[in-house]
N, C-alpha and C positions, 0 to 999 in steps of 0.2 A: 410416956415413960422417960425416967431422967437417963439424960446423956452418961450418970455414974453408974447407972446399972451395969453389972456384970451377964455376963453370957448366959450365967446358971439362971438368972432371973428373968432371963425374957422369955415367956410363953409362945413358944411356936404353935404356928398357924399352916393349916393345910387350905384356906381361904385366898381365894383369888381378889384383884381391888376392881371394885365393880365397873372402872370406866375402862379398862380393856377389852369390851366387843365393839365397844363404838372407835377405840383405837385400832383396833385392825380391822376393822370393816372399813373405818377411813383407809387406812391404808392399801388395801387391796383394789379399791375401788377408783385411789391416784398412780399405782401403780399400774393399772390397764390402761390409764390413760399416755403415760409415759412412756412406759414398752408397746403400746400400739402404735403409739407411733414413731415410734424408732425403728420395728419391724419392719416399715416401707421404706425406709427415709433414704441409705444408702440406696436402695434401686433407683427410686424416685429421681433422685437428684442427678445421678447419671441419664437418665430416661428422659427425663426433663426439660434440664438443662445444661448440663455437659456435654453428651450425644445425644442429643434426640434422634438424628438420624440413622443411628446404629452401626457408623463406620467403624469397621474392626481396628482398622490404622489408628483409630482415635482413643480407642478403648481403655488401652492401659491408662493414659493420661487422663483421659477421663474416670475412672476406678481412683486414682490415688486424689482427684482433686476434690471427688462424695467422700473419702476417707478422712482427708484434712477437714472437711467442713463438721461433719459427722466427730470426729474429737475434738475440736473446735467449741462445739454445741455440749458438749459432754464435758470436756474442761471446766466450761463457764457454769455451768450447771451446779458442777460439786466444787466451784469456790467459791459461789455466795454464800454459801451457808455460814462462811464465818462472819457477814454482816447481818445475817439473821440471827447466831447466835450473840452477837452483841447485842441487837434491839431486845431481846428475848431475854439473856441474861440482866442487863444492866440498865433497863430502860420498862418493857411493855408488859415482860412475863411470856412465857412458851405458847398460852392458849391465844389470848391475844396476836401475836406475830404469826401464828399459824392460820386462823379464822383469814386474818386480810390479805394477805400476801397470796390464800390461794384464790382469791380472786382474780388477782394477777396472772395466776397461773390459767386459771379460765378464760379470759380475756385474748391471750397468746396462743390457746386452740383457737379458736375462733378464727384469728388471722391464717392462721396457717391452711382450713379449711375458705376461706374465700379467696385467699390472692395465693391459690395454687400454682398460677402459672406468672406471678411475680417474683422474682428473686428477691429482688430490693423488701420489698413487705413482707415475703414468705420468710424472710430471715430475720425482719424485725418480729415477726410471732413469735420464732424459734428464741431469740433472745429475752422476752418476754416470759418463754415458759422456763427456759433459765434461771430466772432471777426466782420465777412461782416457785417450782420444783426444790432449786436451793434454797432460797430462804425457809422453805417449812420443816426443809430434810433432816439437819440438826437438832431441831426444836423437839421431833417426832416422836426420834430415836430414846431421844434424855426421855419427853415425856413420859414415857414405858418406865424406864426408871423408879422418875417422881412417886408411880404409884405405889411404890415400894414403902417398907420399913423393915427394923430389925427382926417382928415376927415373919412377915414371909419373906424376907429376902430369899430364902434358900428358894424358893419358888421362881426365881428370878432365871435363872439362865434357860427354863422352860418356854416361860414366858417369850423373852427373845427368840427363841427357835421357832417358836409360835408366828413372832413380829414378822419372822425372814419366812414363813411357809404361806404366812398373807401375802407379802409380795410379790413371791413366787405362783400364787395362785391368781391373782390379778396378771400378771403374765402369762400364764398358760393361755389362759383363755383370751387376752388378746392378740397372740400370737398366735393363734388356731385363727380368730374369724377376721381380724383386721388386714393380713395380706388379701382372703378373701374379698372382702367390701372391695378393696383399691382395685382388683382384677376385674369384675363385675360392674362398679359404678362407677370408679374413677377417685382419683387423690381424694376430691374434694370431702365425699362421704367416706371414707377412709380418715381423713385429718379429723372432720367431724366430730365423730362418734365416740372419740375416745376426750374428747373436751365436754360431750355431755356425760360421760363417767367421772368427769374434774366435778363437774357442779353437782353431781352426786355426794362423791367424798367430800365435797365441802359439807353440802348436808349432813352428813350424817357424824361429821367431827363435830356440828352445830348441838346436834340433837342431845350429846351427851354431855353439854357445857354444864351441869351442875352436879355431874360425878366424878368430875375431875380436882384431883387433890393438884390444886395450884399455888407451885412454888411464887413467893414475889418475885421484882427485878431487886436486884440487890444495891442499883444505884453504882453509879462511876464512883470505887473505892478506891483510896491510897494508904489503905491499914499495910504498914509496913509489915507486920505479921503474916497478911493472907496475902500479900504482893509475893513472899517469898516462900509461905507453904503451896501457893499455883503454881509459879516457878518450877518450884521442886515437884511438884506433881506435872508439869508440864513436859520439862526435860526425861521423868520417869516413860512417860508416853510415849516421846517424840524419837526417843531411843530406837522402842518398837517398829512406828510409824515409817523412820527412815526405808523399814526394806517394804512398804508396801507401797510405793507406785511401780516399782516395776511389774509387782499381782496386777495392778488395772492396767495399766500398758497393754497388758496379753490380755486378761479377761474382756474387757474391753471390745476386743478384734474379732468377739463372736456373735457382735452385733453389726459387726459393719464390713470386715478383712474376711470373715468368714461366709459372710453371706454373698458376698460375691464371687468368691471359692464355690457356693453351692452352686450357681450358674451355670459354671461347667464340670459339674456331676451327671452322674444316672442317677437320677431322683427316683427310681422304682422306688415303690419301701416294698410290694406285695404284688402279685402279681393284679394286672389294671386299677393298683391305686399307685398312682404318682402326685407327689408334693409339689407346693410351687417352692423357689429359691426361698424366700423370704419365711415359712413355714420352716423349714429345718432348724432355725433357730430357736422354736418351741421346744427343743428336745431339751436345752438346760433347765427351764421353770420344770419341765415335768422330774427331770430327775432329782432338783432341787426338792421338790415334792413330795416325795417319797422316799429320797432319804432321809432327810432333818427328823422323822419321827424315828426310822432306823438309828441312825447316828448317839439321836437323844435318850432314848430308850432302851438302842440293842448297844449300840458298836460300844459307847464313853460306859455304860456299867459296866461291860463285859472287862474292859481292859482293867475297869477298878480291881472288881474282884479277881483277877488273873496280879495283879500288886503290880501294875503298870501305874503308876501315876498322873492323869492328864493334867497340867498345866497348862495354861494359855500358852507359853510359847509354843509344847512343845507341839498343840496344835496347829499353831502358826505355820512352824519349820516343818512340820506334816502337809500342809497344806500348798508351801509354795513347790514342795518338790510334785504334788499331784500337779500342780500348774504347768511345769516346764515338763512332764509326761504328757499332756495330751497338746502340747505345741509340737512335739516329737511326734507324734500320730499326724498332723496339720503339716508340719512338713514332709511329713512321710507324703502324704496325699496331693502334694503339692509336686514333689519328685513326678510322679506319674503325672501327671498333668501335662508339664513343662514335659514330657518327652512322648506328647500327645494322647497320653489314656485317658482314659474316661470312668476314674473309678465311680462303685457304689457309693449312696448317701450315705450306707448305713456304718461305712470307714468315719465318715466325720459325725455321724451320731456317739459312735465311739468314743472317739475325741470330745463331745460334751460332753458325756458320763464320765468322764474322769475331770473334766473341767469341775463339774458339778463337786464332787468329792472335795477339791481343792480350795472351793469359793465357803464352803460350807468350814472348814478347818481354819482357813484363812479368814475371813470376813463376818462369820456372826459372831466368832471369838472377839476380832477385835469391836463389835458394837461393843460388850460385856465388857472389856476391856477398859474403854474409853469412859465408861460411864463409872467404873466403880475403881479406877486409880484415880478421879480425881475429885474436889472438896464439891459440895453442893451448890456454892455461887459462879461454879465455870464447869457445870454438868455440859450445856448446851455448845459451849466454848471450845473445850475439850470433843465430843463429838464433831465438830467444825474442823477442828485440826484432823481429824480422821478423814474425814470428806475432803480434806484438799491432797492428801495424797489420790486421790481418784482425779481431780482436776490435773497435777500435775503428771500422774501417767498417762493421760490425755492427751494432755496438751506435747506431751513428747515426742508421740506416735503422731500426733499431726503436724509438729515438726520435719518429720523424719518424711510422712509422704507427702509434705510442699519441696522438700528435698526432691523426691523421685518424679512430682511431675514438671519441678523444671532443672530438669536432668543435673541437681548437682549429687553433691557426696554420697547420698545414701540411695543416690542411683541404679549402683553397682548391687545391691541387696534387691534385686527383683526377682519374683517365683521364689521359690523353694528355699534359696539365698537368705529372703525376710524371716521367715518363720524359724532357717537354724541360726538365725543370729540370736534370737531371742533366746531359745534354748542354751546356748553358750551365756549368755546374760544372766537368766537364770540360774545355772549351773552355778556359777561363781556368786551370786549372792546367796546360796545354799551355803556355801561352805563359809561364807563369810558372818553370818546370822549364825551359824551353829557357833563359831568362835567367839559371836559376841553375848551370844543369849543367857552363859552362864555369869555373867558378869549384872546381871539385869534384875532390879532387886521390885517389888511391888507394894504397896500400901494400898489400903482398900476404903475407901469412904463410902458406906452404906447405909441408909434411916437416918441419918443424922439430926438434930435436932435443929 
């Protein structure tokens, strides 16, 4: 169809693009790999190698040095993808860069399940799946995209809901059996298992290489035209992007600050089933789960037809105030802790279901976001930039506890202290997004030709 066509001439389509089951089936199936093993990774690394012996004297310091390492790991993770989006954009092509790099990605399980009880090598796997992980992460996301044009685009933001209910479903389930394995057989089959679900999803991105509508690389340009319609499409984005690392700073902390929190709970959930620590943190994929079809289906029609308008931001500015409410539950929980209770799990299951809500308003928006404010030779590029605010709220929070285990500045923020800092944090980039968001204009690059 030519790029002059008008709206009234394009024939919509209620037709899905046929390489989306092999795109989330990848997906789902690199996603258990990834959250399986993060599941363990904070205990582990305490258990380990911080305290092995279990000295309470040692604990706290031990907890904040698995937390540093642990955002660390998750920083590096979500800022490669801007050197993936470059080989991808401007060099190999998305399918290409995604096929080899998760090799990479396989390779760095592997290590992590044999030299369990090496730091030095257990952290070069952990880096390894860094570079896997990020490099395909950007590429993935656009991919969804690519398979779009102007007939279904409106099918599109399903689609993505879809992309985020794969990932969340590869999560569930490695979050339910993976703490299990590590309890039962030890790290090693634990690290394992979730690196033979990597060489799965490689497969099965494999298997669908000839239905996949593949963008070229667009080659290292200096069209002064599209140097400064990126630009401008760049700065429209980066706008946005500015208030989200602080979202991953918090969200973040319910893989690694929270699961340690879970430790000293009552893990009842019913009466003679008790959780281990590491299992509580399944409750986000499950709620992630089972809203995203509510959300897409019930909650975003219902507000249309009520003449509520959803906009991206103002799902966004929806989303981070969900965020800084269930840190307010997380510090609440935390209060009691620090003056020796012992509350229930089901206090901080709470607190992910409201997390959930927040990730969901906040996070698959901006995938949507990223891919269609910007031109089609910096789809992958654009996405990239998205992923390093995740690197950089990472990297802040492990900032912050190399601070607390060698007692300096942000020492003073321990127990209950950490979690209402964050909430004050929050607070104040609410009101500061709401003042900037009407100021924030969008252009939409969809099907292009």
């Amino acid at each position: 169809m030519s790029s002059t066509s008008t709206e009234s001439e394009i024939v919509k389509s209620e037709k899905y693009p046929r390489a989306i089951p092999y795109i989330i089936g990848n997906e789902a199936a690199e996603r258990f790999s990834f959250y399986g093993m993060r599941s363990i990774l904070s205990i582990f690394l305490v258990a380990q190698f911080f305290n092995p012996t279990g000295n309470a004297a040692l604990q706290s310091v031990a907890e904040a040095k698995s937390n540093e390492q642990v955002h660390l790991f998750v920083s590096l993770a979500y800022f490669t993808p801007l050197f993936g989006a470059i080989l991808a954009d401007w060099f190999f092509g998305k399918y290409k860069v995604i096929l080899y790099v998760s090799v990479i990605y396989c390779v760095g399980h592997l290590f992590l399940a044999l030299f369990d009880k090496d730091l030095t090598w257990f952290g070069y796997g952990l880096t390894l799946i860094a570079i896997g992980a990020g490099g395909i992460k950007s590429c993935v996301s656009a991919n969804v995209g690519d398979q779009f044009d102007k007939s279904n685009e409106h099918l599109m933001s399903k689609i993505y809901g879809w992309f985020y209910f794969s990932i969340n479903a590869g999560s569930v389930l490695s979050n339910f059996f993976i703490p299990i394995l590590y309890v039962k057989y030890g790290a090693s089959v634990a690290f394992g298992v979730p690196g033979i679900l990597m060489a799965l999803a490689t497969f099965i991105f494999w298997l669908g290489r000839k239905k996949y509508i593949k963008i070229p690389p667009s080659g290292i340009s200096f069209n002064p035209q599209k140097m400064k319609e990126g630009l401008a499409a760049a700065g429209r984005v980066l706008v946005v992007f500015a208030f989200i690392p602080l979202f991953w700073a918090m969200w973040d902390q319910n893989l690694a600050e929270w699961v340690l929190q879970a430790q000293k709970l009552d893990l009842t959930l019913f009466s003679g089933v008790v959780a281990l620590p590491s299992q509580v943190q399944l409750a986000n994929p499950v709620f992630l789960v089972s809203f995203l079809p509510l959300f897409t289906y019930g909650i975003y029609p219902l507000c249309e037809k009520l003449g509520l308008k959803l906009t991206p931001l103002r799902k966004i500015g929806a989303g981070l105030i969900f965020t800084g409410l269930s840190f307010v539950i997380i510090a609440q929980i935390q209060d009691s802790i620090d003056l020796g209770g012992h509350p229930s799990i089901w206090k901080q299951i709470f607190g992910y279901m409201i997390l959930a809500c927040g990730e969901i308003l906040v996070w698959v928006t901006c995938l949507e976001y990223a891919y269609t404010n910007s031109p089609k030779y910096m789809k992958s590029t654009m996405a990239a930039i998205g992923l390093l605010t995740v690197s950089l709220g990472n990297y802040l929070v492990a900032l912050m506890n190399r601070s607390i285990s060698e007692g300096g500045y942000f020492a003073q923020y321990q127990g209950s202290a950490y979690y209402w800092l964050f909430v004050k944090l929050m607070f104040i980039e609410v009101i500061i997004f709401m003042l900037v968001a009407k100021f924030i204009k969008e252009k939409r690059y969809v099907g292009e030709d």
